[in-house]
C-alpha positions as CSV (number, residue, x, y, z in Angstrom):
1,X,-0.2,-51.3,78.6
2,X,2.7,-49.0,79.3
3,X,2.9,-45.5,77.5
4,X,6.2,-47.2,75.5
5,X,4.3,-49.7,74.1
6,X,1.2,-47.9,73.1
7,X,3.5,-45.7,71.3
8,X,4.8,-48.2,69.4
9,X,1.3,-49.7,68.3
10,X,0.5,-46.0,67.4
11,X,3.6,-45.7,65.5
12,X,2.8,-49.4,63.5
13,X,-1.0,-47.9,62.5
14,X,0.7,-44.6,61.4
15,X,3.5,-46.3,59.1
16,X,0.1,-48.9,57.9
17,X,-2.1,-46.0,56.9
18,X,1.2,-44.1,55.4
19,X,2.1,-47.6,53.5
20,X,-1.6,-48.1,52.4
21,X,-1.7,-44.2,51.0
22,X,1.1,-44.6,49.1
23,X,0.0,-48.1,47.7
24,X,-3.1,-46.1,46.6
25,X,-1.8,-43.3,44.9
26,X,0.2,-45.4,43.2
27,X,-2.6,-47.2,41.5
28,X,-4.5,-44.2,41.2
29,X,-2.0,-43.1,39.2
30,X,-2.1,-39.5,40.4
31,X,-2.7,-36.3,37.8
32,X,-1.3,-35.7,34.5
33,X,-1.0,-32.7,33.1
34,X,-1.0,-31.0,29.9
35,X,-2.8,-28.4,27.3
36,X,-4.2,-29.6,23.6
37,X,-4.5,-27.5,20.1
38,X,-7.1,-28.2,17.7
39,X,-10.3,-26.7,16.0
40,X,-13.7,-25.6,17.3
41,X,-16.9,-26.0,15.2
42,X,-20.4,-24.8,15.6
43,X,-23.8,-26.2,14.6
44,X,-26.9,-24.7,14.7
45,X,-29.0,-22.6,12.7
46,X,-26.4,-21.3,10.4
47,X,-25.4,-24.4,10.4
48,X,-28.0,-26.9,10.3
49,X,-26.4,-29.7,8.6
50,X,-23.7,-30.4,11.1
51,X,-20.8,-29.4,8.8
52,X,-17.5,-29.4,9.6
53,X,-16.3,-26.8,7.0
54,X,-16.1,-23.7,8.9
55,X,-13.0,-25.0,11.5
56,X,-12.0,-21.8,14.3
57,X,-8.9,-22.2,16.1
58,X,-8.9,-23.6,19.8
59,X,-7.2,-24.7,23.0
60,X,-7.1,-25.2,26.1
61,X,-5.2,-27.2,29.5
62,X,-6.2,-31.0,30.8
63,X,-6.0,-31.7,34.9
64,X,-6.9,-35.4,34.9
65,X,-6.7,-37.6,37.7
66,X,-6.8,-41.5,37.5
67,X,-8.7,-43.3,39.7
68,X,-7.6,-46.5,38.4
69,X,-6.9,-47.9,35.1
70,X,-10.0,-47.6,33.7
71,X,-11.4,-44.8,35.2
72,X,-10.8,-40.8,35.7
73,X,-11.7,-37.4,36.6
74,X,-10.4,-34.8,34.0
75,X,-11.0,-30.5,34.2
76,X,-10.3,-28.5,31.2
77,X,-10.3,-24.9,30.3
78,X,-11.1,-24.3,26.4
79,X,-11.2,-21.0,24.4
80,X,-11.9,-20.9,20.9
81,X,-13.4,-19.1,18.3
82,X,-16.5,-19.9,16.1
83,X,-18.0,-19.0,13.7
84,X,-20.7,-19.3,11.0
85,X,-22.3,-17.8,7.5
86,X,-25.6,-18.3,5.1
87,X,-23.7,-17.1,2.3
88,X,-21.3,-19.8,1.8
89,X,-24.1,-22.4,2.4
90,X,-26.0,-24.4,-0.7
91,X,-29.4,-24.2,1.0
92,X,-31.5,-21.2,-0.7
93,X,-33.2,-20.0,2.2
94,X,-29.8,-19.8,4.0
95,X,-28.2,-17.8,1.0
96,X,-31.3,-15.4,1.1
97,X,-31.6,-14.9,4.4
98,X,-27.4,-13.9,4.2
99,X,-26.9,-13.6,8.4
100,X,-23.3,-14.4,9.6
101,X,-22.1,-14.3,13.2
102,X,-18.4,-15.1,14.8
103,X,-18.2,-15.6,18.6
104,X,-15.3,-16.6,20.9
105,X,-16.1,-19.5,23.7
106,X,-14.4,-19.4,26.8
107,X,-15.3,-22.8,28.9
108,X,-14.4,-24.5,31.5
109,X,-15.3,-28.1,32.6
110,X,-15.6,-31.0,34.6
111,X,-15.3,-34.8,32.8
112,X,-15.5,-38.1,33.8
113,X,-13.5,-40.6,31.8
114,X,-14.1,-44.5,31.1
115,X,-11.0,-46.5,29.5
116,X,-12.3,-49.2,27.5
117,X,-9.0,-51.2,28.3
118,X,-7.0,-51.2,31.2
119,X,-4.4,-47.8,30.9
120,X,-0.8,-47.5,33.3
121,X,1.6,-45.0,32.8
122,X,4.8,-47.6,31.9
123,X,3.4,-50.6,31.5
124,X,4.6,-52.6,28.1
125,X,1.0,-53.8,27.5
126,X,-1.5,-51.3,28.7
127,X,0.1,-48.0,27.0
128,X,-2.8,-47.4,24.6
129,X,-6.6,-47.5,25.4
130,X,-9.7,-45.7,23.6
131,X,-12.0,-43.9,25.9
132,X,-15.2,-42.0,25.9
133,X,-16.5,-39.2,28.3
134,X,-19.7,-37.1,29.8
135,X,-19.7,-34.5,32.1
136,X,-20.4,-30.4,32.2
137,X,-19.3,-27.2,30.9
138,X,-19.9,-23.6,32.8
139,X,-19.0,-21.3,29.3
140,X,-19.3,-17.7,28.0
141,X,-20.0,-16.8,24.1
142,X,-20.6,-13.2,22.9
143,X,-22.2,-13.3,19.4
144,X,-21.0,-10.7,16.8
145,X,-22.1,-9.7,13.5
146,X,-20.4,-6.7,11.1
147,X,-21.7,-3.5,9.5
148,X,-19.9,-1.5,7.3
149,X,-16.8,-3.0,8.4
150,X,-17.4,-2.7,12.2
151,X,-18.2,-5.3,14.6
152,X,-21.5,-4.9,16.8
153,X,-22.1,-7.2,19.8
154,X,-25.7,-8.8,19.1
155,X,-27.0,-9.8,22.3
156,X,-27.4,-6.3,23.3
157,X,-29.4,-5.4,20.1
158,X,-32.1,-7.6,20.3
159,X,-32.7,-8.6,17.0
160,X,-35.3,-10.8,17.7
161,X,-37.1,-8.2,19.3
162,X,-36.4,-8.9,23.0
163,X,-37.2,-6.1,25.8
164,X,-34.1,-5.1,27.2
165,X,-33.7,-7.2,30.8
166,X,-34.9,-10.0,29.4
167,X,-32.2,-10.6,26.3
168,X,-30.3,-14.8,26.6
169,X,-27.8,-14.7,29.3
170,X,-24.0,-14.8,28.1
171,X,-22.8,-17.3,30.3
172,X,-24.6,-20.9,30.5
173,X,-23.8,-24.3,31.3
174,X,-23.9,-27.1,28.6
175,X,-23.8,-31.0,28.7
176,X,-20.6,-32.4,27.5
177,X,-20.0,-35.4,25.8
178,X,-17.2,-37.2,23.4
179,X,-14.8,-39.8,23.1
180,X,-10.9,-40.2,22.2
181,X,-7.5,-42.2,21.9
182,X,-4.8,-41.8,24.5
183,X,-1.7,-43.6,24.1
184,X,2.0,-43.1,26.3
185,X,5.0,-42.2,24.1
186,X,7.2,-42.7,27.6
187,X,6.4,-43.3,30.8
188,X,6.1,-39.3,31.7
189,X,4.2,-38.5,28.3
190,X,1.5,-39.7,26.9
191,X,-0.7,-38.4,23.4
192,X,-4.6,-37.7,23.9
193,X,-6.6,-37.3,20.4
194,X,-10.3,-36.8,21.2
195,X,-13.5,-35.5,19.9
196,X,-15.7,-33.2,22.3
197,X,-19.2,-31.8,21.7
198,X,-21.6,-29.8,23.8
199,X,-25.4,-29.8,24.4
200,X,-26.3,-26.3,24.8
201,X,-30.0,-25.4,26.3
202,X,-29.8,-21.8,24.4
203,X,-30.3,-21.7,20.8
204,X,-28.9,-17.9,20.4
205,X,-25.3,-19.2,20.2
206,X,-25.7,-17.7,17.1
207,X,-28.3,-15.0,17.7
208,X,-30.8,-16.5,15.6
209,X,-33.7,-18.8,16.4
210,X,-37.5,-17.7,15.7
211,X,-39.2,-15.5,13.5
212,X,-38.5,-11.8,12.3
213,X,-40.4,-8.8,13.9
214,X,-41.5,-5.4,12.8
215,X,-38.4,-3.2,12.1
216,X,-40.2,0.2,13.8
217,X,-40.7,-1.9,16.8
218,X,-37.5,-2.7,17.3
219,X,-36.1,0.6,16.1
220,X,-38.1,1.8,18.9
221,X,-36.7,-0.3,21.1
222,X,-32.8,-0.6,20.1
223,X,-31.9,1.4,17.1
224,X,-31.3,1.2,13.0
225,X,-28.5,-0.9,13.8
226,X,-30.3,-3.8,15.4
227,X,-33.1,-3.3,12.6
228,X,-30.0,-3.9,9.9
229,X,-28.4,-6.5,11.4
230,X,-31.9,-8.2,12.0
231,X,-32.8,-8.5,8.5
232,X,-29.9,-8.8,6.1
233,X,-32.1,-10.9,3.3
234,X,-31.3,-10.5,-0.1
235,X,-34.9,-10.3,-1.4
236,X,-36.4,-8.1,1.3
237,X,-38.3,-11.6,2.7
238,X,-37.8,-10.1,6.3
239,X,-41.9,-10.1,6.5
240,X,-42.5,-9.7,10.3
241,X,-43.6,-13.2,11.4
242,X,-41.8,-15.2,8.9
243,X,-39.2,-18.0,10.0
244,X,-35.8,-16.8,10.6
245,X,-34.5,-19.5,12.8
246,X,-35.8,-22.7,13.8
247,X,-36.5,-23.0,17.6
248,X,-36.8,-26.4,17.9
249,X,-33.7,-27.5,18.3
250,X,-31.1,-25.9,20.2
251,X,-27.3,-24.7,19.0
252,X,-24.2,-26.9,20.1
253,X,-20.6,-26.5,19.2
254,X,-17.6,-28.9,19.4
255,X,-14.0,-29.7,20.1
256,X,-11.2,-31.2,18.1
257,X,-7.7,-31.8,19.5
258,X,-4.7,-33.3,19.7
259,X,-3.2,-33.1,23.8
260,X,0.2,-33.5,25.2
261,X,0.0,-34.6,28.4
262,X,2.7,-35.0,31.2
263,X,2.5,-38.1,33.8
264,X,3.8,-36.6,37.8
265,X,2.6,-40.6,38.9
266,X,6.0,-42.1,40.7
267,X,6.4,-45.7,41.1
268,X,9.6,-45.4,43.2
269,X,9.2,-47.3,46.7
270,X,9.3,-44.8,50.1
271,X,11.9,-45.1,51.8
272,X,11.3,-46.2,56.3
């Protein structure tokens, strides 16, 4: 075979593999991109109903890219606030035991997505689709509680009478799960509405989890701060030993939100 000819079969696989890589973009839809508003909630133990009555502020950006119709790969990065408080609880023990906490969650976060129907960007009859989710979330949360009008970062303190080295690390990773609605309002736009929670393996979100300790011990350790912030009850019930928390099941928090989402998926034909 002369060099002219093997040229040209080198320049037919070339304009194949470019043809066939543009085919599959196109069905793969390519990325959207797009940022969401909403409301962050926490659950645990001054929570331990699963209310959603104590709604922080959140947001965050979306990076998703479409396999296919049904399925996709979405990142996110989320801050919000939460945030939560014995005192406005009905629960006795919680009104007693008066603790509050606020904390700010900064997350990112790796999804993948499942369509229940078939979803493409500008077609009349698969605009709309419901769709659920599981993947992971690297995050950082910094409980705080205040004194005499001041803030006090709790994690430091101890209040649960940790040695100092060994206090809950800051920044953990978390399972994430949820579900959602996404529906195009054109063929460059589209609306996401979902529901996200997280499985957390720390239950210190909110600082609190087992039992209380002796306030001279941890005086000894930290300082009168930590031993205030520690035991807040109304009724001095802060015996050493008895239940401040309940260890066996871990905190979690979740995300509400409503996303606008941009479409940069093209369906023009290249041009040879």
């Amino acid at each position: 075979m002369s060099i002219s000819n093997r040229l040209e079969s080198v320049k037919e696989v070339l304009l194949i593999v470019i043809i066939s890589l543009f085919a599959t973009i196109s069905q793969a839809q390519n990325w959207e991109i797009g940022g969401w508003f909403g409301t962050a909630h926490y659950f645990g133990d001054l929570n331990p109903n699963y209310a959603f009555d104590q709604p922080e502020l959140a947001g965050g950006l979306i990076a998703r890219f479409n396999l296919n119709d049904r399925l996709a790969i979405k990142f996110g990065g989320n801050l919000g606030s939460i945030s939560g408080n014995d005192a406005l609880s009905d629960d006795i023990f919680q009104r007693n035991r008066n603790l509050s906490f606020r904390s700010d969650i900064k997350e990112g976060n790796l999804n993948f997505e499942f369509n229940f129907l078939k979803y493409i960007h500008g077609s009349k009859y698969h605009k709309f689709t419901p769709y659920v989710f599981v993947g992971t979330s690297l995050y950082n949360f910094n409980p705080q509680a205040q004194l005499e009008g001041e803030w006090y970062d709790l994690q430091p303190l101890g209040t649960e009478g940790q040695f100092r080295g060994s206090e809950y690390y800051l920044t953990q990773v978390a399972f994430n799960y949820g579900g959602g609605f996404k529906f195009d309002v054109s063929f460059d736009w589209s609306v996401n509405l979902f529901i996200s929670s997280r499985r957390l393996f720390t239950d210190y979100l909110d600082d609190v989890s087992k039992v209380y300790v002796d306030p001279n011990d941890l005086e000894e350790i930290r300082n009168e701060v930590a031993v205030l912030l520690a035991d807040r009850s109304l009724n001095n019930s802060g015996i050493p030993g008895n239940q401040r928390g309940n260890s066996m099941n871990n905190d979690a928090y979740a995300f509400i939100g409503i996303g606008l989402v941009y479409n940069f998926a093209r369906i023009d034909c290249p041009w040879f």
